[in-house]
C-alpha positions in Angstrom: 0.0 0.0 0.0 1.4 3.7 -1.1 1.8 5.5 2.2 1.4 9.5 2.7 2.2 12.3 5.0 0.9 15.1 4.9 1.7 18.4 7.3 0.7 22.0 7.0 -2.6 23.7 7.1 -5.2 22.2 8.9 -8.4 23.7 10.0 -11.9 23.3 10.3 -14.5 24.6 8.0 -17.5 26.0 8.5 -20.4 25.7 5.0 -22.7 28.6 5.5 -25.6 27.8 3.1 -28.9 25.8 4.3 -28.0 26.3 7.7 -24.3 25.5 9.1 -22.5 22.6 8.7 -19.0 21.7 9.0 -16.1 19.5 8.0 -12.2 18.9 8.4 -10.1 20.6 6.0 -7.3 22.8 5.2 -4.9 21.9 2.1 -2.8 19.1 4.2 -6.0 17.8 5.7 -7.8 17.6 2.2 -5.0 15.7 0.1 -4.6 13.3 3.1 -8.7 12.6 2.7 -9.0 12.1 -0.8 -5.7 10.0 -0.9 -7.1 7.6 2.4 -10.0 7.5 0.0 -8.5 6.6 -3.3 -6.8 3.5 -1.4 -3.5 5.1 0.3 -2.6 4.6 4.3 -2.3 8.5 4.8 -1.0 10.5 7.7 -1.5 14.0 9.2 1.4 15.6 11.4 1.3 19.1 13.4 0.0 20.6 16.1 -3.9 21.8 16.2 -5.8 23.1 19.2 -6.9 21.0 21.9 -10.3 22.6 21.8 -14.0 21.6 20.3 -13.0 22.3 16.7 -9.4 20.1 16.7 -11.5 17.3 18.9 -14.0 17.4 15.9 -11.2 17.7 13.0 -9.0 14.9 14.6 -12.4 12.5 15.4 -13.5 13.1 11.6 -10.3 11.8 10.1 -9.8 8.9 12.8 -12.9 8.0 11.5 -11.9 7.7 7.8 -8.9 6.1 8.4 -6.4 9.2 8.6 -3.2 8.9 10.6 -3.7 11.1 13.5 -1.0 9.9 15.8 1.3 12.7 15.1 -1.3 14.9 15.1 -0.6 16.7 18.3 -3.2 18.9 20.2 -1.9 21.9 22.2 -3.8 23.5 25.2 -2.4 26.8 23.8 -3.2 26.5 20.3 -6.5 27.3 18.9 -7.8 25.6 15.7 -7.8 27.0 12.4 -11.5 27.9 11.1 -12.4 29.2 7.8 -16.4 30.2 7.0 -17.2 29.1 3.3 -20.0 31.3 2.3 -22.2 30.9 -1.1 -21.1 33.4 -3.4 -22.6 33.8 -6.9 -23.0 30.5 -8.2 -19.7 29.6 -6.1 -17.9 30.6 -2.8 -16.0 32.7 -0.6 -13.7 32.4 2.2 -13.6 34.6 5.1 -11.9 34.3 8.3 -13.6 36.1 10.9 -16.6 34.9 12.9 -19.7 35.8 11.8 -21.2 36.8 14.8 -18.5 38.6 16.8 -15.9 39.3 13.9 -13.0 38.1 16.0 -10.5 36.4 13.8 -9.9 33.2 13.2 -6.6 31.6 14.2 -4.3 31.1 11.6 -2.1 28.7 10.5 1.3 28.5 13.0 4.2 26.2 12.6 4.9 23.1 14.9 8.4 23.8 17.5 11.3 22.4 15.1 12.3 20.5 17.9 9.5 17.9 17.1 11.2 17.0 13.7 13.6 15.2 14.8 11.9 12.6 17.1 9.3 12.3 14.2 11.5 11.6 11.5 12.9 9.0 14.0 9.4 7.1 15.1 8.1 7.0 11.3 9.7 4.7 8.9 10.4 7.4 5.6 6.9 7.4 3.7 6.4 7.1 -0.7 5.0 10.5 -0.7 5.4 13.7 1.7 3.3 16.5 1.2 3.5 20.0 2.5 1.7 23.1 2.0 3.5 25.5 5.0 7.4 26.1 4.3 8.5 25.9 8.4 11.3 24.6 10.0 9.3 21.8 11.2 8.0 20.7 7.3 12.1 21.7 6.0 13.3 19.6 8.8 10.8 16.7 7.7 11.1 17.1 3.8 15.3 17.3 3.5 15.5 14.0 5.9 12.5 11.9 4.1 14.1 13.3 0.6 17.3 12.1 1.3 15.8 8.7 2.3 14.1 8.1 -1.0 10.9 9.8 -0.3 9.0 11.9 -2.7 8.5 15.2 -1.5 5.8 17.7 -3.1 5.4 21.7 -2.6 2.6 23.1 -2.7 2.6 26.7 -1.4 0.2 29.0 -0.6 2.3 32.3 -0.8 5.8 33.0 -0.7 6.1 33.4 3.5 9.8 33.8 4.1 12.0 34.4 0.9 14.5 32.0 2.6 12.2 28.8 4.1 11.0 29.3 0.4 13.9 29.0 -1.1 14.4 25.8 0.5 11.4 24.1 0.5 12.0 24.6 -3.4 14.6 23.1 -3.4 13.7 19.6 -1.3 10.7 19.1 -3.6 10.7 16.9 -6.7 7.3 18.3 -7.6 5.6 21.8 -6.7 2.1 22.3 -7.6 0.7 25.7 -7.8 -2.1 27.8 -8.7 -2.1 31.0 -10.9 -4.3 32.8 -8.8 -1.6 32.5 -5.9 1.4 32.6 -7.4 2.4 36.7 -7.9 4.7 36.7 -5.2 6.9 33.6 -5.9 6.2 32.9 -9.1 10.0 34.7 -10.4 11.6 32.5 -7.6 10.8 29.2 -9.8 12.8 30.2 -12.2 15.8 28.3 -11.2 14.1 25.3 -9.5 15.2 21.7 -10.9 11.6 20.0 -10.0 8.9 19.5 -11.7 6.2 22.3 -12.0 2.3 22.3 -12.4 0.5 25.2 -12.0 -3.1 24.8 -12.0 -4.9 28.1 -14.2 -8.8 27.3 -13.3 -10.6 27.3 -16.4 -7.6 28.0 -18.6 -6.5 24.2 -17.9 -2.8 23.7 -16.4 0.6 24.1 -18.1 3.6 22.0 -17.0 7.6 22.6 -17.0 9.3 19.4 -16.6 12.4 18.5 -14.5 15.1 20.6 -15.9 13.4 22.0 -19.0 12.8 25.5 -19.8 9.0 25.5 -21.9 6.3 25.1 -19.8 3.3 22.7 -21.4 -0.1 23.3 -21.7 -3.0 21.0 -20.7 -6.2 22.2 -21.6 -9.2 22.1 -18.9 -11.4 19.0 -17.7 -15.1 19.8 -18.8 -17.1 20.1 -15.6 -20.8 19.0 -16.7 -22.7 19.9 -13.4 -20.9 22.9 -11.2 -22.1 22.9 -7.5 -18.8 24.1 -5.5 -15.5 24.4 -6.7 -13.9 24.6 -3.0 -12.2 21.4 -3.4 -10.8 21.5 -6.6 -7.3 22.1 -6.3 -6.8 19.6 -3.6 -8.5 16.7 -5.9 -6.1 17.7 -8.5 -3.5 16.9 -6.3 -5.0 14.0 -5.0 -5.4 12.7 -8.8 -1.8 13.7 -9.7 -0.5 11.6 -7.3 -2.4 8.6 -7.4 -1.5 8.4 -11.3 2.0 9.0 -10.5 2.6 6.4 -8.2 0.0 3.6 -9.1 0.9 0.1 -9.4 0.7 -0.1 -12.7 2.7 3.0 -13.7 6.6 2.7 -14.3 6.5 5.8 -15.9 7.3 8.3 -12.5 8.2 11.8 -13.8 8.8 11.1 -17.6 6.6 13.0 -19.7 4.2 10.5 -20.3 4.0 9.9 -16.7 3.3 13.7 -15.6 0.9 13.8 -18.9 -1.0 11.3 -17.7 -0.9 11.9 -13.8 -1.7 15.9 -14.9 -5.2 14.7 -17.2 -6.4 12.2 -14.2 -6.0 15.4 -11.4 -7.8 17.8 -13.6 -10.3 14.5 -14.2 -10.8 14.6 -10.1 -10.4 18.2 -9.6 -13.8 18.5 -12.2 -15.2 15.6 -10.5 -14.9 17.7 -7.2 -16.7 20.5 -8.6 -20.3 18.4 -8.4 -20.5 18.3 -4.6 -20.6 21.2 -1.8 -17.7 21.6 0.3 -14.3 20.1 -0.1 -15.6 16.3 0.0 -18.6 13.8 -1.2 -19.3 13.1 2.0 -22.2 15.4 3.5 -20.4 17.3 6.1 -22.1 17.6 10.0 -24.8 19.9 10.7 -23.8 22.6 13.3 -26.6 24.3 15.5 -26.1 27.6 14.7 -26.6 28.4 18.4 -23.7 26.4 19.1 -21.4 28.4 16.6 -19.4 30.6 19.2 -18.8 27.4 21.4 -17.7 25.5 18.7 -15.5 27.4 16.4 -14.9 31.1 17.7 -11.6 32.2 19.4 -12.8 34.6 21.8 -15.5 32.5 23.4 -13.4 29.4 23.1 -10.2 31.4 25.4 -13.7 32.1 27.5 -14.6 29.0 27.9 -11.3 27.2 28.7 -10.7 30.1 31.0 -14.0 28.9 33.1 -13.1 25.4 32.9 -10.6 25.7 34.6 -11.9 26.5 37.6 -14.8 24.4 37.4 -14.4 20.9 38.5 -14.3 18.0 35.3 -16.8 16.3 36.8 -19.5 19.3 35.7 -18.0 20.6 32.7 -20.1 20.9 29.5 -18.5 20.1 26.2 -19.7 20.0 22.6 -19.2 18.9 19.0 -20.7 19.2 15.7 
């Protein structure tokens, strides 16, 4: 069995449409999912918040099969939530609760220190995936790589030029899209791995290993659009499960990108038929329950009470 790790953004989001309802997510989560799914023994590693939304994000992917061992829950930490709202036909994102307009927590980067006992406890996996250039994922990515592990980029921004720079450089693959890529697109330029950026309706376009053209691949047809918030993280998802299937001995030839590129777009259209991130229907949330569940301030609140209350008559919740 193919085995994946995954470690960067996790979080928990929120679908604001018919009512609330919510699911695990984030770009590490996501690719982890659809990979357990299409057959792989997958693996989350970071840190999320011991608090209602990380107990729910870490129960949902127990449940599928995830890896969660790794996945470390800190008193201190609060969970990443984002609010996808219907927007024209689509969705938006938005980061701030919707009743209080405290922000969400964002993404932070797990102590470096925890690399090195990781690295230790998990035997090197076919496939590690990041999303967040720290020196947690570096640490991670230059030991697996130099192991025989496949490491993929896939970056959200450029962060800091230098962790960029390097997480560039340990990848045999980065995967991007064009609506991202402004800030870090010039610092490519020089990279020896594989690139696929992903241009939405305009298809993808490839530059192979070492090669200075870039080639195009028009778009999947989508018959039926409901959502297109998982997209991306499908293409990914397809990409790699083409790359590395059993019966492909093709790896990162140009028939074996070709063909790994059409099945991603082939999934990342498929994804656009369902709401959310996922076929499966994600929980339903009471909306009264929102603040207790997923907002910052009244989370701090909460814990802040608990703690002088004994366990014994403390209420807790999930979705």
């Amino acid at each position: 069995m193919r085995t994946f790790v995954s470690s960067g953004f996790s979080a928990v989001d929120v679908i604001m449409g018919n009512g609330m309802s919510v699911s695990s997510g984030g770009t590490a989560t996501n690719v982890a999912r659809a990979l357990q799914g299409l057959g792989w023994k997958t693996q989350l590693i970071g840190t999320i918040g011991a608090d209602p939304a990380g107990e729910f994000l870490k129960s949902e992917l127990e449940g599928e099969g995830v890896g969660v061992v790794h996945l470390r829950q800190d008193e201190e930490w609060t969970t990443p939530v984002v609010l996808q709202i219907e927007h024209r036909g689509d969705h938006v994102w938005r980061f701030r609760c919707p009743i209080c307009a405290t922000a969400f927590a964002k993404h932070r980067p797990t102590p470096n220190e925890k690399a090195r006992s990781l690295v230790l406890e998990l035997p090197p996996p076919d496939v590690f995936f990041f999303d967040r250039p720290s020196l947690f994922t570096l640490a991670i990515a230059e030991s697996w790589a130099g192991q025989g592990t496949f490491v993929v980029f896939e970056p959200a921004g450029l962060g800091r030029p230098q962790l960029f720079d390097r997480a560039i450089n340990a990848a045999q693959l980065v995967k991007f899209s064009s609506e991202r890529s402004s800030s870090f697109i010039d610092r490519l330029a020089d990279s020896s791995a594989t690139l696929v950026e992903t241009r939405g309706s305009e298809g993808a376009q490839v530059r192979f290993a070492k090669e200075a053209l870039w080639t195009h691949f028009p778009p999947e047809a989508v018959p039926s659009k409901v959502d297109s918030a998982g997209a991306g993280d499908w293409t990914t998802a397809g990409l790699l499960d083409s790359l590395f299937s059993a019966q492909s001995t093709e790896g990162l030839s140009t028939e074996g990108v070709s063909r790994a590129v059409a099945k991603g777009q082939s999934l990342g259209a498929m994804a656009c038929s369902w709401e959310g991130v996922h076929p499966k229907v994600p929980e339903k949330l009471d909306i009264a329950d929102f603040e207790r569940f997923a907002c910052p301030r009244v989370v701090r609140e909460s814990k802040t009470l608990q703690g002088d209350t004994p366990s014994s008559q403390r209420n807790t919740i999930s979705a």
